[in-house]
Biopython code that builds the backbone (N, CA, C, O; Angstrom):
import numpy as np
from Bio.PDB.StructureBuilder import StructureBuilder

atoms = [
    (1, "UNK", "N", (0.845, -1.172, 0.000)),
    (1, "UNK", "CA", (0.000, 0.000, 0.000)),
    (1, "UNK", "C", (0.892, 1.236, 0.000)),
    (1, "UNK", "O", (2.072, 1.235, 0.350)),
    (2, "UNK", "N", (0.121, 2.412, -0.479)),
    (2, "UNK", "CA", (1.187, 3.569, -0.675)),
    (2, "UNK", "C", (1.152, 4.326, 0.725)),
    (2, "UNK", "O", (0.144, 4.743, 1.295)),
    (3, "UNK", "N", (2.389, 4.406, 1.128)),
    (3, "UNK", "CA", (2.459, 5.200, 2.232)),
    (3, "UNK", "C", (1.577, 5.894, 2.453)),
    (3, "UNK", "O", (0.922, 5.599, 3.453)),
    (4, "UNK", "N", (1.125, 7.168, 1.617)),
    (4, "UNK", "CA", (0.558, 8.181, 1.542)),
    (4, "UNK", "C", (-0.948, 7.286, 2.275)),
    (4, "UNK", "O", (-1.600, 7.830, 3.166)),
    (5, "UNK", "N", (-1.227, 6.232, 1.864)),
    (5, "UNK", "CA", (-2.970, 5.990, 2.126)),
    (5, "UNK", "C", (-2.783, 5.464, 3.103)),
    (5, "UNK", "O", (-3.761, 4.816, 3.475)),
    (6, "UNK", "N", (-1.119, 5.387, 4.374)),
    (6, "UNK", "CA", (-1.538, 4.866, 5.557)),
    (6, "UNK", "C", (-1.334, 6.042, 6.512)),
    (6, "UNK", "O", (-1.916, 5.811, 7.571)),
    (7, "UNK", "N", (-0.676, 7.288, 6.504)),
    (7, "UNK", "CA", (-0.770, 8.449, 6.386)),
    (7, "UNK", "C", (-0.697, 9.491, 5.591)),
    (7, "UNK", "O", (-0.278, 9.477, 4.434)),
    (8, "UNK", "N", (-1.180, 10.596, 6.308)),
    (8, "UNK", "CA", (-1.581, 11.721, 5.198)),
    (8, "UNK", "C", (-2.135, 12.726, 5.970)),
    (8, "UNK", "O", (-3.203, 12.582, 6.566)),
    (9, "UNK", "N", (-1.397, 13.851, 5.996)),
    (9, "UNK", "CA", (-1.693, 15.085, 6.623)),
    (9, "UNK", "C", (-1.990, 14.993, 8.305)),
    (9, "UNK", "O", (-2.716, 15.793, 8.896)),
    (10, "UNK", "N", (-1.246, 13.800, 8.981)),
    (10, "UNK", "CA", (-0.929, 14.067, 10.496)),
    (10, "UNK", "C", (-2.099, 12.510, 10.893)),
    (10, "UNK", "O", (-2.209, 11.891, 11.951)),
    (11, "UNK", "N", (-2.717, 12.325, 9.720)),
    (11, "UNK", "CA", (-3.732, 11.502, 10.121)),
    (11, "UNK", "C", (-3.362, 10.139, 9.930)),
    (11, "UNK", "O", (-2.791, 9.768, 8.905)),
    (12, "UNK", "N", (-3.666, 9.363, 10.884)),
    (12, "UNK", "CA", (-3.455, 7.437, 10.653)),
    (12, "UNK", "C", (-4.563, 6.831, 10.229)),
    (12, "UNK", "O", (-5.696, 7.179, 10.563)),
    (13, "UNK", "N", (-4.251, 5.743, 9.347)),
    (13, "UNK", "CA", (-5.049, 5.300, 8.716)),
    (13, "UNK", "C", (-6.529, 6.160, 7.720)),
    (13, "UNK", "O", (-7.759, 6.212, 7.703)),
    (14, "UNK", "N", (-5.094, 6.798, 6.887)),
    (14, "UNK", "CA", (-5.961, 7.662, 6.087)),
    (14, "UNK", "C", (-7.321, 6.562, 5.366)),
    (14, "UNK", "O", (-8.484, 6.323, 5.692)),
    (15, "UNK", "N", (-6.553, 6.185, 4.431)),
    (15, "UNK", "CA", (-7.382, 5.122, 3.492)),
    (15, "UNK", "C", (-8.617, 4.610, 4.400)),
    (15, "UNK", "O", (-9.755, 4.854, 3.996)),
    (16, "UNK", "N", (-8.494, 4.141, 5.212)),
    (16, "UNK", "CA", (-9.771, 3.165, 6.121)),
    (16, "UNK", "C", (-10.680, 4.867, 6.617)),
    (16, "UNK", "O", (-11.906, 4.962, 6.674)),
    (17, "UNK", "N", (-10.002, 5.670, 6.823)),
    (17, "UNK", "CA", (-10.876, 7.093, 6.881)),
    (17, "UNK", "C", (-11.626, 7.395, 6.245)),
    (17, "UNK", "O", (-12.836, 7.516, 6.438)),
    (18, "UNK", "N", (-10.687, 7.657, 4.913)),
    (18, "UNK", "CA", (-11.551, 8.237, 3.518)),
    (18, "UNK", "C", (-12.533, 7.155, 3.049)),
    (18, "UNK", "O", (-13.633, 7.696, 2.940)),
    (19, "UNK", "N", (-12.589, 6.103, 2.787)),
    (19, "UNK", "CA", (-13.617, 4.522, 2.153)),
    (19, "UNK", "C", (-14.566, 4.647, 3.302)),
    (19, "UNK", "O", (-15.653, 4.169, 2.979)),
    (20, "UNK", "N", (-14.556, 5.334, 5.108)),
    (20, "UNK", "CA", (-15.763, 5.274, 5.739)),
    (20, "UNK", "C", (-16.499, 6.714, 6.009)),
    (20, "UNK", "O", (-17.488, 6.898, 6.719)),
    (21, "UNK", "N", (-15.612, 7.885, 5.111)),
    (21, "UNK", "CA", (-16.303, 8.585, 5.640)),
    (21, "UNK", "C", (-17.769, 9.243, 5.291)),
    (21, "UNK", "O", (-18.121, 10.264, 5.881)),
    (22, "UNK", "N", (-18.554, 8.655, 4.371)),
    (22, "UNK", "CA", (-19.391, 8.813, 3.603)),
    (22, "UNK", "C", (-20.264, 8.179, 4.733)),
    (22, "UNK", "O", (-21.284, 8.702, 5.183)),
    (23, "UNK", "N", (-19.682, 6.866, 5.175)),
    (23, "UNK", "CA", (-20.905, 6.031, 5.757)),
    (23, "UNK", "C", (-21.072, 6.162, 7.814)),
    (23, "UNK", "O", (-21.961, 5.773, 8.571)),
    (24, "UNK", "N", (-19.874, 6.820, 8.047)),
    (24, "UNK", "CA", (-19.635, 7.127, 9.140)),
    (24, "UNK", "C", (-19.932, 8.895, 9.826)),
    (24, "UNK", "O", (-19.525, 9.753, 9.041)),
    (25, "UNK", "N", (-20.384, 9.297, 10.762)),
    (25, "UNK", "CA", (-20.124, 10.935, 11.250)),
    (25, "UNK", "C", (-19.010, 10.699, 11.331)),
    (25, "UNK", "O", (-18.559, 9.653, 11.797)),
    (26, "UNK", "N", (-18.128, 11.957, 10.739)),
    (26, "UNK", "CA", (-17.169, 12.880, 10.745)),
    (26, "UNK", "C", (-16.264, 12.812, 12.434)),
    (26, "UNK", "O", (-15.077, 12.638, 12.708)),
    (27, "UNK", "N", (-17.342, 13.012, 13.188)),
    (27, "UNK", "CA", (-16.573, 12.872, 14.399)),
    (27, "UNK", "C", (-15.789, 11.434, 15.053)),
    (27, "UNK", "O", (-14.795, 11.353, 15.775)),
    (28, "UNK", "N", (-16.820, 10.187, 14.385)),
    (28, "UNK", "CA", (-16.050, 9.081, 14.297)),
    (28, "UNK", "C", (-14.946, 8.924, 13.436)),
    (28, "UNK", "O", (-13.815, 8.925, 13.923)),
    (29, "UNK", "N", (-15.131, 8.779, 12.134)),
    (29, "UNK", "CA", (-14.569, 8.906, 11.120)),
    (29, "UNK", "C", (-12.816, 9.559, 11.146)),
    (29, "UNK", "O", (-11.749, 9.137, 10.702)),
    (30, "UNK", "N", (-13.278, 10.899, 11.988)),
    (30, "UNK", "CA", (-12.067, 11.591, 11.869)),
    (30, "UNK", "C", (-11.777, 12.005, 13.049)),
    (30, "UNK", "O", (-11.735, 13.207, 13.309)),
    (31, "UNK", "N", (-11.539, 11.077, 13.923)),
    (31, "UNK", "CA", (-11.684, 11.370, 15.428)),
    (31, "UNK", "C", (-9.892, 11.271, 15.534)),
    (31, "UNK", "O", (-9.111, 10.710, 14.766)),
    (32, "UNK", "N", (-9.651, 11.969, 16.665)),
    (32, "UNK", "CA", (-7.978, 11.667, 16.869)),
    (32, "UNK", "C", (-7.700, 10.599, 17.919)),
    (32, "UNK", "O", (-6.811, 9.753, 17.828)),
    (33, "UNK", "N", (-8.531, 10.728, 18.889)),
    (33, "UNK", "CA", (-8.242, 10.232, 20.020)),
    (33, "UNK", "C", (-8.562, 8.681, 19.814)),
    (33, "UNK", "O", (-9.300, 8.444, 18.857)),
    (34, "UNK", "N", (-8.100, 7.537, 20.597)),
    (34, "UNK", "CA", (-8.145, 5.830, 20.410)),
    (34, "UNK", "C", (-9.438, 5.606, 20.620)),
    (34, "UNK", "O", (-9.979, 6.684, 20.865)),
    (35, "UNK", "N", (-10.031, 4.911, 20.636)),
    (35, "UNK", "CA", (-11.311, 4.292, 21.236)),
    (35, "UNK", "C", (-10.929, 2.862, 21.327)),
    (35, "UNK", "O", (-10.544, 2.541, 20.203)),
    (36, "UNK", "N", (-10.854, 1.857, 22.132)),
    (36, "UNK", "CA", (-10.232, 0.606, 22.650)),
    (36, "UNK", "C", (-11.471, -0.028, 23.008)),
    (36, "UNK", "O", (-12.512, 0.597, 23.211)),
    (37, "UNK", "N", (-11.315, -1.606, 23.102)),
    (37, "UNK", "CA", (-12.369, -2.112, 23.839)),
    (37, "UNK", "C", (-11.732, -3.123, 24.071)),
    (37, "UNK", "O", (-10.853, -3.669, 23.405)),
    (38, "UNK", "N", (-12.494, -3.574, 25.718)),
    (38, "UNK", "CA", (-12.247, -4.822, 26.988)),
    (38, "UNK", "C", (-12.445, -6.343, 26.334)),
    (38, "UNK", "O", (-13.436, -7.072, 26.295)),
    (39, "UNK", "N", (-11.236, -6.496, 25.892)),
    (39, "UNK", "CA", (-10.957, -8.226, 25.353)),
    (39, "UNK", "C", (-11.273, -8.956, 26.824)),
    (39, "UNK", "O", (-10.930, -8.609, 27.954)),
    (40, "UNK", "N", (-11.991, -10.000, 26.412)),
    (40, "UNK", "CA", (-12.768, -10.917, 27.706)),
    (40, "UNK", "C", (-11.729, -11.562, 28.200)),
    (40, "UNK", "O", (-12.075, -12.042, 29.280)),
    (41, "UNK", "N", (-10.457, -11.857, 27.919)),
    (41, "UNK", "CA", (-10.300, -12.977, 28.324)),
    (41, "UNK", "C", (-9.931, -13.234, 29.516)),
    (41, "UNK", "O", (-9.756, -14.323, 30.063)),
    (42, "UNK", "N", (-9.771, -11.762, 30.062)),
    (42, "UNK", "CA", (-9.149, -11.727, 31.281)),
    (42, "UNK", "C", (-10.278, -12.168, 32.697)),
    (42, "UNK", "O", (-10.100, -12.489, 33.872)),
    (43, "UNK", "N", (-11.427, -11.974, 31.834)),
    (43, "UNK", "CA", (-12.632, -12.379, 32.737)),
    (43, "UNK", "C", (-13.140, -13.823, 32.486)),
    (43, "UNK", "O", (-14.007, -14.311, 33.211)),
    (44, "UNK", "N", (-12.471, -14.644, 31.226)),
    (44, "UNK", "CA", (-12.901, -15.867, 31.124)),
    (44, "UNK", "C", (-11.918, -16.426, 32.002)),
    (44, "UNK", "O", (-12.241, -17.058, 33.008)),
    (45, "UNK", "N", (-10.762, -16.225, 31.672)),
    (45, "UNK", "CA", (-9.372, -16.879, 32.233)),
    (45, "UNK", "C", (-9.548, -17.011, 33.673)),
    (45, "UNK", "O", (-9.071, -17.972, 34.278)),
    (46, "UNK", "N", (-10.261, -16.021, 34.290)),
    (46, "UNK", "CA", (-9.547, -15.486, 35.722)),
    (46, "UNK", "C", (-11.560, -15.776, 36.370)),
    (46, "UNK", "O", (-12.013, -15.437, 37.463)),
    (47, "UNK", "N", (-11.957, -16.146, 35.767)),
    (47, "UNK", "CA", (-13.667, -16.481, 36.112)),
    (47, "UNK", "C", (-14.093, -18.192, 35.607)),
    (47, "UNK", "O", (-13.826, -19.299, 36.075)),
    (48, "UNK", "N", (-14.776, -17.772, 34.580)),
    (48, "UNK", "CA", (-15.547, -19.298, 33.915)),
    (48, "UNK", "C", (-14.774, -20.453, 34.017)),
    (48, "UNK", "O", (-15.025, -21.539, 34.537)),
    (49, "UNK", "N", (-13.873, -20.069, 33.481)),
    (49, "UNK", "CA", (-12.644, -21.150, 32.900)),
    (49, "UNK", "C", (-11.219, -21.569, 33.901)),
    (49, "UNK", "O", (-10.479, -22.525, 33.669)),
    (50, "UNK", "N", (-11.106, -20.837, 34.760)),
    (50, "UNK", "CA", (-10.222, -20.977, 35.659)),
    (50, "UNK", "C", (-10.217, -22.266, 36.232)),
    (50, "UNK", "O", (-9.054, -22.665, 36.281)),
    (51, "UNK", "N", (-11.197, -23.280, 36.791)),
    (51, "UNK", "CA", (-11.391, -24.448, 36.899)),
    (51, "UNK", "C", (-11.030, -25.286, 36.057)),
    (51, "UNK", "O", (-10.525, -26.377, 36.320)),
    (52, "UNK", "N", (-11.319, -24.732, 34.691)),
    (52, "UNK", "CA", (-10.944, -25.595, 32.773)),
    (52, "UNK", "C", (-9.132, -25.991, 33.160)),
    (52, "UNK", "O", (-8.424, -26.906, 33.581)),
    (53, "UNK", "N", (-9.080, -24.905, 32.781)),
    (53, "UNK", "CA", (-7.452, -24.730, 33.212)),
    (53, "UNK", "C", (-6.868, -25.350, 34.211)),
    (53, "UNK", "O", (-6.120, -26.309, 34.020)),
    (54, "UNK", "N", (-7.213, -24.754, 35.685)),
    (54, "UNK", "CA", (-6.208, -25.982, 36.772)),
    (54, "UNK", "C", (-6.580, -27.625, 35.925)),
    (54, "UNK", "O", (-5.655, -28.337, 35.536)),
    (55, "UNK", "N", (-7.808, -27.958, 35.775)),
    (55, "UNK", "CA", (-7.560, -29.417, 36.299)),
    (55, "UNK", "C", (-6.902, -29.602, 34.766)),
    (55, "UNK", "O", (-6.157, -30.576, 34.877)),
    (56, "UNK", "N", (-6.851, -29.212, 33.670)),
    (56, "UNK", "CA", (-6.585, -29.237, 32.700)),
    (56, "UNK", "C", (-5.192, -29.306, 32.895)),
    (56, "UNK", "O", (-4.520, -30.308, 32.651)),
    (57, "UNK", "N", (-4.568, -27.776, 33.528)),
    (57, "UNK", "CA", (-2.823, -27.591, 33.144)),
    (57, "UNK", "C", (-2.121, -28.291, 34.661)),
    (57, "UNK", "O", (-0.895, -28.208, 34.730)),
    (58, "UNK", "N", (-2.872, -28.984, 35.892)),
    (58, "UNK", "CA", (-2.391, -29.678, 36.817)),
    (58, "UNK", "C", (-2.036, -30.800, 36.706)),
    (58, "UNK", "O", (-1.344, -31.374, 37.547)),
    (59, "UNK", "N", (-2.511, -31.385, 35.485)),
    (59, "UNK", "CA", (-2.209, -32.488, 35.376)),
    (59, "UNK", "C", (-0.554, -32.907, 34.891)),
    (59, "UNK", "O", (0.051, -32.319, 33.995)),
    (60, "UNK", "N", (-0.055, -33.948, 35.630)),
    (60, "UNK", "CA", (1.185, -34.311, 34.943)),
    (60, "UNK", "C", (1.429, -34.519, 33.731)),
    (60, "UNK", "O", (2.185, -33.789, 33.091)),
    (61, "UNK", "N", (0.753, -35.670, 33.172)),
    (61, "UNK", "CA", (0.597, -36.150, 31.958)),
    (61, "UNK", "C", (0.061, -35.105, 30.736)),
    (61, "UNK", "O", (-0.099, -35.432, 29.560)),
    (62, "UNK", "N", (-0.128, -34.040, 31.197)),
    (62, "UNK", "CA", (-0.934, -33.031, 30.383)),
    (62, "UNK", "C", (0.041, -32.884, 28.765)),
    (62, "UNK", "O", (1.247, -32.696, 28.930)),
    (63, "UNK", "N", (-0.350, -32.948, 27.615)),
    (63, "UNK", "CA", (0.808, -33.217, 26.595)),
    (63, "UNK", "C", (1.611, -31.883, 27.020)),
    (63, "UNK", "O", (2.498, -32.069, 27.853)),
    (64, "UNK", "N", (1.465, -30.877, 26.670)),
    (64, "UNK", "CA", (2.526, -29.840, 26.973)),
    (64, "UNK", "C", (3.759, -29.569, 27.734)),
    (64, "UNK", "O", (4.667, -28.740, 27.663)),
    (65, "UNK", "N", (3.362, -30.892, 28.731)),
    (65, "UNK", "CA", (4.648, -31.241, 29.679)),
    (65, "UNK", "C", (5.317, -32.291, 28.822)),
    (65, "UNK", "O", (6.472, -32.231, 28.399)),
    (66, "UNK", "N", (4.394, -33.316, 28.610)),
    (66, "UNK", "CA", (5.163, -34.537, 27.919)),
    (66, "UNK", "C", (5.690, -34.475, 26.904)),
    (66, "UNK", "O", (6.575, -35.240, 26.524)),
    (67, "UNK", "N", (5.368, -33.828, 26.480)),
    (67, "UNK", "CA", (6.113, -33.196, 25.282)),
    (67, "UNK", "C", (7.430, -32.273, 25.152)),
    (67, "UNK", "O", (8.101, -31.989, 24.160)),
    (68, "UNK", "N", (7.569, -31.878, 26.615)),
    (68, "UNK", "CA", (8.550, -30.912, 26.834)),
    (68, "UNK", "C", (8.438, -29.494, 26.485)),
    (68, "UNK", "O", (9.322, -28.644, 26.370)),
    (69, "UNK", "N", (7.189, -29.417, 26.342)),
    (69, "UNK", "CA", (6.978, -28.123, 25.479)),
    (69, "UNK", "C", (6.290, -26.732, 26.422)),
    (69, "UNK", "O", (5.689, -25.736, 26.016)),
    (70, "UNK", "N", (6.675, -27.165, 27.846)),
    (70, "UNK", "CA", (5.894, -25.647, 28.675)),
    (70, "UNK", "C", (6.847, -26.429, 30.306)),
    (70, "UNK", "O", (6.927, -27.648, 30.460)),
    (71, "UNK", "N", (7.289, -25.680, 31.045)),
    (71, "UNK", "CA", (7.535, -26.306, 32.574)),
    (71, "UNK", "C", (6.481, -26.436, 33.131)),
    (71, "UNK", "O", (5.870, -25.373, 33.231)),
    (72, "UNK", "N", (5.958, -27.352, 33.573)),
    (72, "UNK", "CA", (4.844, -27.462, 34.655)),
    (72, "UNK", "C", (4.622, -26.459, 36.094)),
    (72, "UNK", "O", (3.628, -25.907, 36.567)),
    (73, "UNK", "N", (5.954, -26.524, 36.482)),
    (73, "UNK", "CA", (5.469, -25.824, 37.929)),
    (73, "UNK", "C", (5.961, -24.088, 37.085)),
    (73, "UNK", "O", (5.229, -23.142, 37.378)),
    (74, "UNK", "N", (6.889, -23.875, 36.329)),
    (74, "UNK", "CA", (6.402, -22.508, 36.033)),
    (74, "UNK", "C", (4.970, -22.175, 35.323)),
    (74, "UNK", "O", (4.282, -21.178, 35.538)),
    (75, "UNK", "N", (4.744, -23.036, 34.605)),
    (75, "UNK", "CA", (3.288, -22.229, 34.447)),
    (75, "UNK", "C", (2.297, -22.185, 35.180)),
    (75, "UNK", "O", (1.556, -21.202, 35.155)),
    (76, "UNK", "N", (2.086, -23.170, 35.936)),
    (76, "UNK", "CA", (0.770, -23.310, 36.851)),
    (76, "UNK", "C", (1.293, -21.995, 38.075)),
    (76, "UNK", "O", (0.339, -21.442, 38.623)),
    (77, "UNK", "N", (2.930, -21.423, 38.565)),
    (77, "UNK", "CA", (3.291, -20.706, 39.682)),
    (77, "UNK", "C", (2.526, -18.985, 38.248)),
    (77, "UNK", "O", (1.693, -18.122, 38.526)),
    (78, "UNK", "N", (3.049, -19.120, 37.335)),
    (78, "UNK", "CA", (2.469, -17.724, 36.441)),
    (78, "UNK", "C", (1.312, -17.464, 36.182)),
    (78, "UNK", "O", (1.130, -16.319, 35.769)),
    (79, "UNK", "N", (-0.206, -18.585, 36.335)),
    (79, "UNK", "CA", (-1.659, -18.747, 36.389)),
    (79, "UNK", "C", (-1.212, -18.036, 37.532)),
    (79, "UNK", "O", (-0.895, -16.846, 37.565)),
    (80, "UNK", "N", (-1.208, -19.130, 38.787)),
    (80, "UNK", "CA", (-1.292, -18.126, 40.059)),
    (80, "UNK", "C", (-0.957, -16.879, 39.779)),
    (80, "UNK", "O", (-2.023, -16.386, 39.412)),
    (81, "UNK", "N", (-0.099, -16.013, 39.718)),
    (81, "UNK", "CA", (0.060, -14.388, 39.677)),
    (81, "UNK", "C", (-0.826, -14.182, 38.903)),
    (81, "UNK", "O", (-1.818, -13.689, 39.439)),
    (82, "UNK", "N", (-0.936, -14.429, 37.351)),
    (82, "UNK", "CA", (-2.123, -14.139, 37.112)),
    (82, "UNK", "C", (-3.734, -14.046, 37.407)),
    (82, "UNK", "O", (-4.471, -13.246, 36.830)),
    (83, "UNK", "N", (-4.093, -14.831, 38.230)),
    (83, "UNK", "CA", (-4.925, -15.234, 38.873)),
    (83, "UNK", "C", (-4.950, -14.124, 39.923)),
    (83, "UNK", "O", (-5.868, -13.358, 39.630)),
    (84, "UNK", "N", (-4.426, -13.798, 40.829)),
    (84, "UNK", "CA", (-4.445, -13.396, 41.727)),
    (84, "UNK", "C", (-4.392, -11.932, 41.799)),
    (84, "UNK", "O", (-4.881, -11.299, 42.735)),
    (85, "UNK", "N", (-3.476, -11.124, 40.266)),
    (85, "UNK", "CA", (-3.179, -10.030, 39.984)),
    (85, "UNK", "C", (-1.987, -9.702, 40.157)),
    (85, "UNK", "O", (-1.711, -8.528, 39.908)),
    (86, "UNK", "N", (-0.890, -10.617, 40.637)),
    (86, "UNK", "CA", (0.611, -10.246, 41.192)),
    (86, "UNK", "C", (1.302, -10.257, 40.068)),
    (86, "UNK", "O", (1.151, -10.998, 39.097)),
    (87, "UNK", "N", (2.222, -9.238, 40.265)),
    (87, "UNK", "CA", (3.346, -9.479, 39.159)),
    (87, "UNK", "C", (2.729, -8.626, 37.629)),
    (87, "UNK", "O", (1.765, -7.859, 37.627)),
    (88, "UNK", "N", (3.399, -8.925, 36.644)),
    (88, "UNK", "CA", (3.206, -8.703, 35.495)),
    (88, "UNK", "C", (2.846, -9.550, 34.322)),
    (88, "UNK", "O", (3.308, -9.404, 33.191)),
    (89, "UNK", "N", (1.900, -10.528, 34.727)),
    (89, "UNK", "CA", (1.914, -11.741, 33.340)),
    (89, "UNK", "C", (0.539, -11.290, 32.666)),
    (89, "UNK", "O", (-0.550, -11.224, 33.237)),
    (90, "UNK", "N", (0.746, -11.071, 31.679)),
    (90, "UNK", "CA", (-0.501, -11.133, 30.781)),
    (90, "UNK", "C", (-0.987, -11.991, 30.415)),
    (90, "UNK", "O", (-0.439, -13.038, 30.757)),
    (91, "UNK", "N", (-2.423, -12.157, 29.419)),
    (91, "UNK", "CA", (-3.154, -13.224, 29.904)),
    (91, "UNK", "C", (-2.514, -13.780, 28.369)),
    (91, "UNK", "O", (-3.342, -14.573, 27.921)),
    (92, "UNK", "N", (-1.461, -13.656, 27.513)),
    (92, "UNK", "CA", (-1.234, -14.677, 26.539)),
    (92, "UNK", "C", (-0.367, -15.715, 27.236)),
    (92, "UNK", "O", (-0.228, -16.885, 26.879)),
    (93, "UNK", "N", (0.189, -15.126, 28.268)),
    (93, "UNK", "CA", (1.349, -16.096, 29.208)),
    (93, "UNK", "C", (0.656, -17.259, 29.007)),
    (93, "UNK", "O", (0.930, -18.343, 28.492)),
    (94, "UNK", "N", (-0.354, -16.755, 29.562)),
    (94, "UNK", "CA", (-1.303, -18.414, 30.542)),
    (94, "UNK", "C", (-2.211, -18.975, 29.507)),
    (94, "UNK", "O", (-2.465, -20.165, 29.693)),
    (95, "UNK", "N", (-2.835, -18.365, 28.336)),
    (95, "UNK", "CA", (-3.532, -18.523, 27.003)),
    (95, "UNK", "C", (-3.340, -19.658, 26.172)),
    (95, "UNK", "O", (-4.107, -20.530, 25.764)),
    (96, "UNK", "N", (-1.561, -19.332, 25.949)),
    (96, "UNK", "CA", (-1.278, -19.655, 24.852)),
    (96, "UNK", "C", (-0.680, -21.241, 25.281)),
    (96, "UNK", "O", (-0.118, -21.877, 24.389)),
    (97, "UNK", "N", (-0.794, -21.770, 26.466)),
    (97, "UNK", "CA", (0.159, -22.970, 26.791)),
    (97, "UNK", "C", (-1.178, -24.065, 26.949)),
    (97, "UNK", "O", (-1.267, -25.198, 26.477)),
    (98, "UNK", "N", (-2.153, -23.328, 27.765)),
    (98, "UNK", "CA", (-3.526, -23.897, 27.761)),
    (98, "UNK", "C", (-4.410, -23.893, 26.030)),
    (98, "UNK", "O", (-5.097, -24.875, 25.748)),
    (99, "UNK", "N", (-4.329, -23.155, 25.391)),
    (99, "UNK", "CA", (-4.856, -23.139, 23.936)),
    (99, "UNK", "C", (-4.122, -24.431, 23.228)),
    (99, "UNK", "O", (-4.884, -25.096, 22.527)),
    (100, "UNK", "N", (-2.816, -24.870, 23.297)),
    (100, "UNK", "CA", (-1.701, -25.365, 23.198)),
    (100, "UNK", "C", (-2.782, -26.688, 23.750)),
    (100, "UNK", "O", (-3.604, -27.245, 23.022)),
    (101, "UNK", "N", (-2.664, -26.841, 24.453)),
    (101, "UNK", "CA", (-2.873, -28.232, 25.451)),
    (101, "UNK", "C", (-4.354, -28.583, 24.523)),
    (101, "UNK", "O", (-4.566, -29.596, 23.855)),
    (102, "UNK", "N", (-5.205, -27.486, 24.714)),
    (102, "UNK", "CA", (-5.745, -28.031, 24.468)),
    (102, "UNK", "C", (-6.327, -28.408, 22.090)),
    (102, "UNK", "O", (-7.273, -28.845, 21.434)),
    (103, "UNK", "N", (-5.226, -27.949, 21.918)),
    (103, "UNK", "CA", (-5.378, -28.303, 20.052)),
    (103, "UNK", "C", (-4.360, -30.050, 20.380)),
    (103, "UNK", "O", (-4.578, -31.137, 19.846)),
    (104, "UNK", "N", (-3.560, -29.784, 21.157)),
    (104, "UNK", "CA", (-3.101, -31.429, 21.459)),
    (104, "UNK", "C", (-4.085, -32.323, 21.964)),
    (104, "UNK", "O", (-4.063, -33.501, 21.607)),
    (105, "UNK", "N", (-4.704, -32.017, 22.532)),
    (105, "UNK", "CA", (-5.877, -33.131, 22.752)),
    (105, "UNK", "C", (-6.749, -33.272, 21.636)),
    (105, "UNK", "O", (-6.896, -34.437, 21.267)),
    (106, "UNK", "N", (-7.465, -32.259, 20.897)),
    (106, "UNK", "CA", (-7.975, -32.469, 19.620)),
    (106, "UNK", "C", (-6.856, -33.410, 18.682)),
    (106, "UNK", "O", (-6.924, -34.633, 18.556)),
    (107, "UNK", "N", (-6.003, -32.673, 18.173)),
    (107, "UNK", "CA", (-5.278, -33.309, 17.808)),
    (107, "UNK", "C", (-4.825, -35.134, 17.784)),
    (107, "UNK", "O", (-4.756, -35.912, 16.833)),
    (108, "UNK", "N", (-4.622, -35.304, 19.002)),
    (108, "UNK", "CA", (-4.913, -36.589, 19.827)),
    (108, "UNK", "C", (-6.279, -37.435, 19.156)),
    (108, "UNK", "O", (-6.364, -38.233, 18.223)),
    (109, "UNK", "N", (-7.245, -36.880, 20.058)),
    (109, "UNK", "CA", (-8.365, -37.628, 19.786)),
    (109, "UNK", "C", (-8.739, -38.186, 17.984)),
    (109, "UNK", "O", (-9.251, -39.248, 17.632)),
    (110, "UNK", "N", (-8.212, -36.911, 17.034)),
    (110, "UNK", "CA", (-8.145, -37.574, 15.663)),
    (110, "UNK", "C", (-7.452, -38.515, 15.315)),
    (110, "UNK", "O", (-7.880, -39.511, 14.732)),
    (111, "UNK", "N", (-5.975, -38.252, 15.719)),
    (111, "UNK", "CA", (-4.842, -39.426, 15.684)),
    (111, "UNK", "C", (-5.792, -40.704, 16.236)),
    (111, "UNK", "O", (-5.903, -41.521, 15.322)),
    (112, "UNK", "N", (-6.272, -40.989, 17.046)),
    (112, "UNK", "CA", (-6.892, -42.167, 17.782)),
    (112, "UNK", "C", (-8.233, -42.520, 17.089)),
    (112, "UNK", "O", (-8.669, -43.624, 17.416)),
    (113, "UNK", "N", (-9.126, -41.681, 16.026)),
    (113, "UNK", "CA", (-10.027, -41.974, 15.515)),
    (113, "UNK", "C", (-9.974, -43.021, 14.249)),
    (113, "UNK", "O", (-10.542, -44.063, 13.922)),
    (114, "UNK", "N", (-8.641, -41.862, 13.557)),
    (114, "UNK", "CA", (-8.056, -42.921, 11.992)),
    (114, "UNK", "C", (-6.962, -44.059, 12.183)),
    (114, "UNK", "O", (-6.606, -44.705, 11.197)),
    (115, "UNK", "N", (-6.319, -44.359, 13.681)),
    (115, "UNK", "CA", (-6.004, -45.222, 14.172)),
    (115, "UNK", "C", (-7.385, -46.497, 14.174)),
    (115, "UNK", "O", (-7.120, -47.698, 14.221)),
    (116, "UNK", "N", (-8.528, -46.078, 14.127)),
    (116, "UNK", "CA", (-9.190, -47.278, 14.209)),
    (116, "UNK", "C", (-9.779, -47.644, 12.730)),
    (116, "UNK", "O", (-10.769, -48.366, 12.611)),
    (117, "UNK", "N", (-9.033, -47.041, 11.525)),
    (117, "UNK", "CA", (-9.519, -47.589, 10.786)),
    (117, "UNK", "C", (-8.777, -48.545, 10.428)),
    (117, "UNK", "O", (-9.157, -49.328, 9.556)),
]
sb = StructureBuilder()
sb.init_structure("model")
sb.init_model(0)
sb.init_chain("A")
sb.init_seg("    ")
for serial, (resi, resn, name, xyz) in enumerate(atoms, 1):
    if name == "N":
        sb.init_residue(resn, " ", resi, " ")
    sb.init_atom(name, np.array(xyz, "f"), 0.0, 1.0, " ", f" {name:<3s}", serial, name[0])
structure = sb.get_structure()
């Protein structure tokens, strides 16, 4: 893309500006300031699912260990801070080892399906 259509005259993301501003107010459209919004996961992780997870990432046998592919007692000690609010871990720390675990069990369970043919 041409520079110019990712700025242009002080403004970011000219191009995605100009293609909405017909369909958007002006004040959205051409607003300066961020507008952000609250990714859940910190309320799934640390609420719904927090149970998913321990018995899920407590386990020994869990592939991610057996595999060699995460330390056990560091991640379950980095849930805790996370969990609790201590420290600095964000929630991909703890996300991405549990997301992990669990495409290995999918994973798994197919391996074991076309195993029975």
């Amino acid at each position: 893309m041409d520079p110019q259509l990712k700025m242009s005259g002080g403004w970011t993301k000219y191009a995605l500006r100009r293609a909405f501003e017909r369909d958007l107010p002006a004040s959205i459209a051409w607003r300066k300031d961020k507008k952000g919004f609250i990714n859940p996961q910190d309320d799934w992780l640390k609420g719904n699912l927090k149970a998913v997870v321990l018995e899920l990432m407590n386990r020994s046998d869990a592939f991610v260990y057996t595999y060699g592919l995460v330390d056990r007692e560091r991640y379950l000690e980095k849930f805790d801070l996370y969990c609790s609010g201590r420290g600095s871990v964000w929630f991909r720390d703890v996300f991405a080892p549990f997301s992990l675990e669990l495409w290995l069990h999918a994973a798994n369970d197919i391996k074991a399906q076309f195993s029975k043919v």
